[in-house]
C-alpha positions, 0 to 999 in steps of 0.5 A: 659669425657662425651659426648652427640650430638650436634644440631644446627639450624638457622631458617631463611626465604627462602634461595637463592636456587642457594647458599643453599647447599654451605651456609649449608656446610659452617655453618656445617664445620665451627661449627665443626671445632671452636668445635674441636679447642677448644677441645670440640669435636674430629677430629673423631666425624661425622658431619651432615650437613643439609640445606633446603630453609627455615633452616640451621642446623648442627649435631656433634655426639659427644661433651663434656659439658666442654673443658679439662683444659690445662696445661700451661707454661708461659715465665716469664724474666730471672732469674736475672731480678726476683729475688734479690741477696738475691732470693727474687723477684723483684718489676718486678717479682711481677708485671708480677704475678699479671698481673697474677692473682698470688701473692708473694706465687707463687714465691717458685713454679715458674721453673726454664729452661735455654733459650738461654744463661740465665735461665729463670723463668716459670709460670705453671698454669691450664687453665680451659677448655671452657664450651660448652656455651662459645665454642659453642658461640664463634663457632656460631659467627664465622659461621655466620661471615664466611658464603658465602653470596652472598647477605647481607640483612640488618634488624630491630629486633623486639626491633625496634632499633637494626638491623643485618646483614645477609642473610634472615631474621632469625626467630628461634634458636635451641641449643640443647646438648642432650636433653639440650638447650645450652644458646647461642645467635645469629642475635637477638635470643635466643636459645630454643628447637623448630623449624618450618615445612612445612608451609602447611603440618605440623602436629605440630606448632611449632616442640618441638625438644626433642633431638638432634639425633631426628632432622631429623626424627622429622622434617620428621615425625611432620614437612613434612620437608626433612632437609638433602640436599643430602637425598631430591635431592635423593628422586627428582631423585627417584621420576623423573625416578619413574614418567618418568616409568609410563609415558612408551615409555623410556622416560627420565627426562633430566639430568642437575644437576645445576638444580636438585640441585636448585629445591632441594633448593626450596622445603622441601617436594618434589612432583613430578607431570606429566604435558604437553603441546600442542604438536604444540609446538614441531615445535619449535627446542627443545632447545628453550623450554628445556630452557625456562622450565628450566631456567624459570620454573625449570621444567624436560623437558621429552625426548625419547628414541631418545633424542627428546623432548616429549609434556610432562614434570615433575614438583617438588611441595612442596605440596601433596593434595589428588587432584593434578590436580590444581597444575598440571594445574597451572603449565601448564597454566604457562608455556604455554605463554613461550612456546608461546614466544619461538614459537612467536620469531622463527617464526619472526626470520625465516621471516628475513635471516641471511645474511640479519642480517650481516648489524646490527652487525655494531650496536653492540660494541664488544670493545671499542678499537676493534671496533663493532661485524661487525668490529669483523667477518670481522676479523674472516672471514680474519683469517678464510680464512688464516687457511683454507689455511694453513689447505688445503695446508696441508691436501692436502700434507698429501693425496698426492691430491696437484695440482689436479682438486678434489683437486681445487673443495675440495678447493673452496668449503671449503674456500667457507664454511669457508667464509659463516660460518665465516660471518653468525657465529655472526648474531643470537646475533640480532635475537629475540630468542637470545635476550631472550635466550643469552645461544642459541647463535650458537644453533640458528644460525645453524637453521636459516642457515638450514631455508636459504637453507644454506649447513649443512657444514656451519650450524654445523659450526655456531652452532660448531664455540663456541667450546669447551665451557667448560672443557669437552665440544665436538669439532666442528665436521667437517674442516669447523667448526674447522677453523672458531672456531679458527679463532674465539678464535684466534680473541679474543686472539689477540686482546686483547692480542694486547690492552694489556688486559691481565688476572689477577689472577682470573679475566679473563672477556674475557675468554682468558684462555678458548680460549687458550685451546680451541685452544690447544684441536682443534689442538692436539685431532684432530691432525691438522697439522697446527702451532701455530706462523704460526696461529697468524701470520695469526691473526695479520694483520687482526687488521691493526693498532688497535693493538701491534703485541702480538705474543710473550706474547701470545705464552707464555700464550698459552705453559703456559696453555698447559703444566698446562693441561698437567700435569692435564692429569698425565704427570709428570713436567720434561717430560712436560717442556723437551718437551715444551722447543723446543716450539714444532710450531705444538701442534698436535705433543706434545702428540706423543713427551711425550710418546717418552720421557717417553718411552726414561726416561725408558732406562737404558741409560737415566740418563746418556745421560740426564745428559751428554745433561746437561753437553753439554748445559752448554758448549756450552752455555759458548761457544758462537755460535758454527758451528756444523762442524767437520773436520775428521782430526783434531781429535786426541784421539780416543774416539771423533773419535769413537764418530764421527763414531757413530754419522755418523752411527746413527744421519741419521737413528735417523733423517730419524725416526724423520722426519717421526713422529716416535718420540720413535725410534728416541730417542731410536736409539741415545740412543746407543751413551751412550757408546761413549759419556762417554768415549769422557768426560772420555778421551777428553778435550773438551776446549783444548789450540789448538784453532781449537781443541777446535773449532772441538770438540765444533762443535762435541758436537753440532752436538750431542746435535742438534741429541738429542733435536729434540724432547725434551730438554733431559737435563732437565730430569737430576735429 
């Protein structure tokens, strides 16, 4: 069957920005794949999706005028019920065909197929395809109904009685088959062929579409419009890194691609122009005014070579005069009360400081049931002192620095850092510049505590306390830092664990399960030697009776987030759950414990002592508590004397690399025990009548299975 391109566009006023390229990507696939459904188009025909602020718009390369007509059987009732002794059909049969649309006369064609235990009556007809003006009807509605609006608008038609619901206001329709308009209706309008441009710049009003592979480049070339989202954000960072090389001096237009994408949803011409400001400005920490153009103005801050903020900066216009210069100097009075602004609040920030700020936080209401932000860095600053303890205990061990006097001076001057830190880490949220800038919240606090004279221990501290942010995002970079970023999320955890405020399936307000792997990454990628029920034990007494102790749900979420990012990281599920089963107390020891299991799942012996661990696990568990005790004399077949020999010989060699960290070898060394193993469950009755027998062989069995799942639950690597 003959096949032609398919365009359709919604002409509408402007569009939310933050939402366009998901609105055109919906509208596009949805439409594709009603077509598809319905067998007017194929799988294999190339979809082009197109959104701009003011249009959205969907091509299919190919699809047909009329759907394929369908060959269909019909279940009638059985044959019994149709027809009579004499074959002639009853009163129900001919009721069933007219419902139909047939009469007696189709009696003689109907098929006969058994279904079931009877033979049943079957009604064959052809149905006839759907024309593209029905399909393509039936396409669009569903398109409109299903787009992710974020925000429905309600308006009046033009009848003035009629309204609809949508997004923005719709203006236009174009419905074209070829060249062919296809007569669909959709929000009030009717479809025709022509559309709009540019609102300043096009060289037609209106643009006659002629046909439906002439979309885009008619809009281009009579309209100055970029329909394509993709090819008008490409044409942004052409014409930025174009901009940027004339300016010279390798300077950078900052890369934030939430930003790029939302100017590319407000323009449908792009021009990008060289603008600057007063370069007194830069006195202001640059995060302040790469913000504000941002955020604000949806401007390109420039950088150098360095990643300084330069006096310059890059504006994308939707217009192109000959004499740009207007533009650019709107652009720059615009933006310059902003930066005076941002100047204005670091200026009256830094006549205060921080610690002077601490009294406010008692002002704030952090939770209902936990009290102000006051109440809350109190707590930090409890569980803060609790970890750099526990953190310096160890680190002191691991260095062999422990009892000396570098070791007291390091001391006091951590847990001092660690105090001030903690106590600062929250007083920007009152500062004038967070208050207008929510988002420099820590960015701020480590200027201010630099402005106080403040060690750089204790400002990367504050500014590092929120990390990591996000998926991806840096560790604090220094002790200091680390423990009060736990002892931060760690607060958090707990008390909401603690009023019972518990995720639920999307919803998470608090970010809980972002803290919970921001713990995780703290202490497994910087190999801190700390323990995780060490840690909320720590946690816990810091809320006095404003809680319930949430230690044990809490560890569940946490081995629950590790071992989905585990298996994010490409570990595979068994050797993820052999691992977490010990619920090992110190996260810095998992990765180490992987690679040993997986090196272990290697061997040839390891499906043998995976399913002999299971065997064993089963066995004890019927047991009961076992004493893992052998007393030498009480074994009588040689096979558990050999295996009591080996243990002896390999269990403390096994042991010694274990407790040395080295993890693999101590897998690997007790991997030699296959071959008495197997032949202690080939030769020995384990559950003998004898009772102390079958007591000394239990505790034999214990004590290899305590040798075995040191480091992981190997039973559960059993296929």
């Amino acid at each position: 069957m003959n096949t032609a391109p398919l365009l359709v566009e919604l002409f509408v006023e402007e569009l939310p920005p933050k939402a366009l390229q998901k609105l055109g990507d919906a509208f596009a696939s949805v439409l594709r794949d009603q077509l598809v459904a319905l067998e007017l188009a194929d799988a294999s025909a190339q979809l082009t999706a197109y959104a701009s602020p003011r249009r959205l718009a969907a091509h299919l390369s190919a699809v047909r005028a009329q759907a394929p007509d369908k060959a269909i059987s019909q279940k009638l009732m059985p044959v019994s019920v149709g027809l009579d002794a004499s074959g002639q059909a009853t009163p129900a049969l001919l009721k069933k065909l007219s419902a139909l649309g047939a009469d007696a006369s189709a009696v003689a064609q109907l098929k006969r197929a058994p279904d079931g235990k009877a033979e049943v009556l079957f009604y064959e007809s052809t149905a006839r395809g759907a024309t593209l003006a029905e399909g393509l009807q039936k396409a669009l509605d569903e398109a409109i109904r299903l787009l992710p609006i974020p925000k429905v608008m309600r308006y009046q038609l033009q009848d003035g009685w009629s309204s609809v619901n949508f997004v923005r206001p719709a203006h236009g329709l174009v419905a074209l088959h070829g060249s062919d308009v296809v007569p669909v209706t959709a929000l009030g309008l009717s479809a025709d062929r022509t559309t709009q441009g540019h609102r300043f710049e096009a060289s037609v009003h209106p643009v006659a579409l002629t046909h439906a592979d002439h979309y885009a480049a008619q809009l281009r070339s009579e309209g100055a419009v970029i329909a394509s989202f993709a090819e008008r954000r490409a044409e942004i960072v052409r014409q930025l890194q174009a901009a940027a090389a004339r300016i010279g001096g390798g300077v950078r237009p900052i890369e934030d691609d939430a930003l790029l994408d939302e100017v590319t949803a407000l323009v449908e011409r792009p021009n990008v122009l060289v603008c600057q400001f007063e370069q007194e400005f830069l006195a202001v920490p640059q995060e302040c005014l790469i913000l504000t153009m941002k955020a604000n103005q949806k401007y390109f801050p420039l950088l150098n070579a360095e990643g300084k903020l330069t006096h310059q900066f890059l504006i994308v216009s939707n217009i192109t005069p000959q004499d740009a210069s207007a533009v650019i100097e709107g652009n720059e009075r615009v933006v310059r009360p902003r930066l005076a602004d941002a100047k204005f609040f670091f200026d009256q920030d830094r006549k205060k400081t921080l610690v002077s700020r601490v009294p406010q936080l008692d002002k704030v209401v952090y939770h209902n049931q936990l009290g102000t932000q006051g109440e809350r860095v109190q707590r930090v600053r409890a569980i803060a002192q609790a970890i750099g303890a526990q953190l310096f205990a160890a680190l002191s061990q691991r260095h062999d620095i422990d009892g000396t006097q570098d070791a007291e001076v390091v001391q006091d001057y951590l847990m001092t850092c660690v105090d001030n830190a903690a106590l600062l880490a929250k007083t920007d949220l009152v500062t004038d510049m967070v208050g207008e800038f929510p988002e420099l919240q820590g960015t701020m606090g480590a200027y201010y505590a630099i402005n106080d004279g403040l060690p750089d221990d204790v400002a990367h501290a504050i500014e590092d306390h929120y990390k990591p942010r996000f998926a991806g995002d840096s560790l604090p970079r220094n002790n200091v830092g680390l423990v009060v970023a736990l002892a931060d999320k760690l607060e958090t955890l707990v008390g909401m664990f603690g009023i019972g405020n518990l995720p639920t399936g999307d919803r998470d307000p608090f970010a809980l399960r972002r803290h919970a792997l921001g713990v995780i990454r703290m202490l497994t990628e910087r190999d801190l030697p700390l323990e995780l029920p060490a840690l909320l034990a720590a946690a816990v007494p810091a809320f006095g009776d404003k809680i319930e102790d949430p230690s044990a749900a809490l560890l569940d979420f946490i081995f629950e987030r590790l071992a989905g990012s585990l298996r994010e990281q490409g570990y595979r599920a068994q050797e993820v759950d052999a691992v977490l089963a010990l619920r090992p107390p110190r996260l810095s020891q998992v990765p180490q414990r992987l690679a040993a299991v997986r090196a272990f799942a290697s061997l040839p012996e390891a499906l043998a002592h995976a399913a002999a661990n299971k065997r064993i696990t089963n066995i004890l568990k019927k047991a009961g508590p076992v004493d893992a005790h052998v007393n030498p004399e009480l074994l009588l077949e040689q096979a558990e004397k050999d295996l009591f020999i080996a243990l002896q010989r390999y269990v403390p060699e096994s042991t010694a690399q274990f407790e040395a960290g080295d993890y693999t070898a101590s897998l690997q060394t007790l991997a030699i025990l296959r071959a008495p193993v197997d032949a202690f469950f080939d030769d020995v009755m384990v559950n003998a009548e004898q009772l102390d027998l079958r007591l000394n062989r239990q505790g034999l069995l214990k004590m290899l299975h305590q040798a075995m799942n040191r480091v992981a639950d190997l039973s559960l690597l059993a296929v």
